[in-house]
N, C-alpha and C positions, 0 to 999 in steps of 0.2 A: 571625313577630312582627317587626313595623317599629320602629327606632330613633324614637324621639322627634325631631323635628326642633330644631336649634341654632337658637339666635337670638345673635348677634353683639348683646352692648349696652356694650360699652367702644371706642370708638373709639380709633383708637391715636394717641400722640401724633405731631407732629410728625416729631420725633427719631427714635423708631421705624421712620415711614414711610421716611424720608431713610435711615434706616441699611439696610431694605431693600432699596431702590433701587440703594445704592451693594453692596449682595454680589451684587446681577442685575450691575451693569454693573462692577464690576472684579475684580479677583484680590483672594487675601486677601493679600499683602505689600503690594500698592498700599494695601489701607483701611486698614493695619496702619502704614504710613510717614504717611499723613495723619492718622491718629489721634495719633500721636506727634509727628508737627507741628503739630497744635490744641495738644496737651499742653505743648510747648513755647512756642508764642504766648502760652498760660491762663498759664505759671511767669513769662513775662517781664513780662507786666502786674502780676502779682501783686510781684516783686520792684521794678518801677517805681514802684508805689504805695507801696512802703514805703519806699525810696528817697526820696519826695517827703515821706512822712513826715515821715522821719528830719530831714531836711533843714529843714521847718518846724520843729521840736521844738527843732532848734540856733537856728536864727534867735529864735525867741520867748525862748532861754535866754539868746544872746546880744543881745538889746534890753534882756532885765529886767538885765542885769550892767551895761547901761552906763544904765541910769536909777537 
């Protein structure tokens, strides 16, 4: 008796593909030090933008105190 043949119908994303690519061509401590420095780039944007926030929230508190 013959298996039924697969048919592939989810293409993989992106992300996926690139993440394969990258365990063919490096060690896992190299993907594991660049994962953790995306991680780190993603936290500094994130606290930049809150930072810029913050920053507008005083300014507009500080214009309505002096009108």
């Amino acid at each position: 008796m013959q298996a039924a043949p697969v048919r592939a119908t989810a293409i993989p994303s992106f992300t996926t593909a690139l993440r394969a690519v990258e365990s063919l061509l490096m060690g896992g401590g190299q993907r594991t030090a660049r994962r953790n420095a995306w991680t780190s780039v993603l936290e500094d944007r994130r606290r930049a933008k809150d930072r810029f926030e913050a920053e507008r929230v005083l300014q507009q508190a500080l214009a309505a105190r002096r009108s």
